[in-house]
C-alpha positions as CSV (number, residue, x, y, z in Angstrom):
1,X,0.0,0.0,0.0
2,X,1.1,3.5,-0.9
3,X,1.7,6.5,1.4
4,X,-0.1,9.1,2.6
5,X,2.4,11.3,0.3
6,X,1.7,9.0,-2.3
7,X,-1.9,9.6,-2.6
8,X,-1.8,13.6,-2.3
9,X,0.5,13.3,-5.1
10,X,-2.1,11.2,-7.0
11,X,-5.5,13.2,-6.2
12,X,-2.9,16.4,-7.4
13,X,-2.2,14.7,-10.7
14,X,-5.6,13.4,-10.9
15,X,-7.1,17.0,-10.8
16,X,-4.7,18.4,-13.3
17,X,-5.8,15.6,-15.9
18,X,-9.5,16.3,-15.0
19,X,-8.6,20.1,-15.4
20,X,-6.6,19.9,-18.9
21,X,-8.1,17.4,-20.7
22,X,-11.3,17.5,-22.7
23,X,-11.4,14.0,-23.2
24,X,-12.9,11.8,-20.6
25,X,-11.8,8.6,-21.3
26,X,-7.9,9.5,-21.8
27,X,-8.4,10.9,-18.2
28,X,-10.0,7.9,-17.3
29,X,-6.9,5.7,-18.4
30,X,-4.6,7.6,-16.7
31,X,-6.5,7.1,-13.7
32,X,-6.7,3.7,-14.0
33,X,-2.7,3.8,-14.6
34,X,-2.7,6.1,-10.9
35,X,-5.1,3.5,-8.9
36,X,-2.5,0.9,-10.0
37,X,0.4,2.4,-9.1
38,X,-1.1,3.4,-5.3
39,X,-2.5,-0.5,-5.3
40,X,-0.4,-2.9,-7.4
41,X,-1.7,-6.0,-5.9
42,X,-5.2,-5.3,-7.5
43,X,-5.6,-7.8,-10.1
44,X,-8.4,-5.6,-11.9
45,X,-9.2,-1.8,-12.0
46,X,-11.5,0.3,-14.5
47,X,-14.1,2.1,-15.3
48,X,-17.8,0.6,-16.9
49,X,-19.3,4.1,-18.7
50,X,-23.2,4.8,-19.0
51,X,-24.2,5.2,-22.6
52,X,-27.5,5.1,-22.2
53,X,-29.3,5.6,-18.7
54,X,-30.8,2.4,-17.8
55,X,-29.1,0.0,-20.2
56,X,-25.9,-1.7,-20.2
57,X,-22.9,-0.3,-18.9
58,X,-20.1,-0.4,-21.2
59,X,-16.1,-1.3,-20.3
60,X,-13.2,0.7,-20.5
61,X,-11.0,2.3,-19.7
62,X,-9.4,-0.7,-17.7
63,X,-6.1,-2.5,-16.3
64,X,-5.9,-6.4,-16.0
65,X,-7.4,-9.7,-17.9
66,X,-10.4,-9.1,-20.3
67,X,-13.5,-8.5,-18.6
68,X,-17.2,-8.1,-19.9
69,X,-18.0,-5.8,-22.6
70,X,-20.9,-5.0,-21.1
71,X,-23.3,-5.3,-17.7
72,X,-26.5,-4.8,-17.2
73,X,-28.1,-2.7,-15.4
74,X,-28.5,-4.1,-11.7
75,X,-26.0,-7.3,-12.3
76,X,-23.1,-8.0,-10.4
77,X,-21.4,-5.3,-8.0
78,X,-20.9,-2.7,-10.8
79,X,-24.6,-3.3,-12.3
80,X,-25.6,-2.8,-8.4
81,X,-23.9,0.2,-7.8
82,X,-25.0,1.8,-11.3
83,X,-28.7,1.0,-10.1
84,X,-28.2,2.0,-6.4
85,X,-26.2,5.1,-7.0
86,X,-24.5,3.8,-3.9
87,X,-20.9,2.3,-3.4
88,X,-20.7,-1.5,-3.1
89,X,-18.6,-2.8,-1.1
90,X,-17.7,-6.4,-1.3
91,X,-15.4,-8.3,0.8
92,X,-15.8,-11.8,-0.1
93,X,-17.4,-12.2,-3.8
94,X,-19.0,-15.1,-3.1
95,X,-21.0,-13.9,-0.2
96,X,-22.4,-11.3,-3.2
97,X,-25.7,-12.6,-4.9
98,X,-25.6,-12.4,-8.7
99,X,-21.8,-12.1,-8.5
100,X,-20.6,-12.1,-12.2
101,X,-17.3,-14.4,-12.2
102,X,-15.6,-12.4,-14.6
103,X,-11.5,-12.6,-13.1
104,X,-10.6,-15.6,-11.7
105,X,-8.2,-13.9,-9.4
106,X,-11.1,-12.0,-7.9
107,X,-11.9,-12.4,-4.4
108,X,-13.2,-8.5,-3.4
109,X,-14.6,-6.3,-5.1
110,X,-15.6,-2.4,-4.9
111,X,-17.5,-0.1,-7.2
112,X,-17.8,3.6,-6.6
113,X,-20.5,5.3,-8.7
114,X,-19.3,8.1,-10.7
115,X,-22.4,11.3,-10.5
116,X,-22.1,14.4,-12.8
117,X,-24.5,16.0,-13.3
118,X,-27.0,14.9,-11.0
119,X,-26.8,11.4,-13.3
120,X,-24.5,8.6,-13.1
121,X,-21.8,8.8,-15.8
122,X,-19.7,5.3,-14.9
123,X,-18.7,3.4,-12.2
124,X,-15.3,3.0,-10.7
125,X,-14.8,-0.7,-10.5
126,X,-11.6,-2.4,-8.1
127,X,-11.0,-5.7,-7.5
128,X,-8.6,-7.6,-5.3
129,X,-7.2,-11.2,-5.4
130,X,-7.3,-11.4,-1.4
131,X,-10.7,-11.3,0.7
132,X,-10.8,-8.2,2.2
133,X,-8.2,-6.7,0.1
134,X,-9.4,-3.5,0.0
135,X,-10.2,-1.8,2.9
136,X,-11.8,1.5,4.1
137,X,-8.7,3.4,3.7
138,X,-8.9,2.7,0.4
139,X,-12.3,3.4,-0.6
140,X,-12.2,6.5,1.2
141,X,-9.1,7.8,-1.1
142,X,-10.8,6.0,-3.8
143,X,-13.8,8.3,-3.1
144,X,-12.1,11.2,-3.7
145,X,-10.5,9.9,-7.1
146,X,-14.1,10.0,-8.2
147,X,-15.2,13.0,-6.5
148,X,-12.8,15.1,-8.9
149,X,-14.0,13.4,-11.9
150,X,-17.2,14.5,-11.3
């Protein structure tokens, strides 16, 4: 796990991409790129984009094995937190109903909805090999990674 140096450094770098770039999903990438740097033992980090409210959610920008091209709304722990609007949480995956078994390295999972605009635009999906890998700390910095991409 990274520093508390390390992370200021991130959110600071993470802003001046959000502030420079007009495009969202080369921001996006380098995001993902930042998440793994902070948290290398994650064996999967990305994003899964609205296109249209309601439907599937669509994949990329990400970092690790292939992953589906699309979830639907309500499925899985990203599908959940697209519907809920809420962060999900998951510490074990296979206490999770509906779990999609996408990475076989996965054993925890988090998704953080991304809001702008008072409407979800994608959701910020980590995932750990270890149950329990990714704890509070984490999400909270996590949290504000998605706060300034808002």
């Amino acid at each position: 796990m990274a520093e508390l140096a390390d992370f200021q450094i991130a959110v600071e770098r993470i802003t001046q991409w959000k502030n420079q770039g007009p495009d969202d999903i080369a921001v996006m990438a380098n995001v993902v790129a930042q998440i793994r740097q902070l948290w290398p033992s994650w064996c999967w980090v990305g994003f899964y984009r609205v296109f249209h409210l309601g439907h599937d959610l669509i994949l990329g920008p990400f970092y690790g094995p292939p992953a589906p091209s699309l979830i639907a709304w309500g499925q899985g722990v990203v599908g959940s937190c697209a519907a809920e609007r809420a962060v999900q949480i998951v510490g074990s995956i296979r206490k999770f109903p509906g779990y999609i078994a996408a990475i076989a390295d996965t054993q925890c999972e988090v998704g953080l909805p991304l809001i702008r605009n008072n409407h979800l635009y994608a959701v910020l999906d980590c995932q750990s090999p270890d149950v329990d890998g990714i704890d509070l700390v984490a999400v909270e910095w996590l949290g504000q990674i998605v706060s300034i991409l808002s």
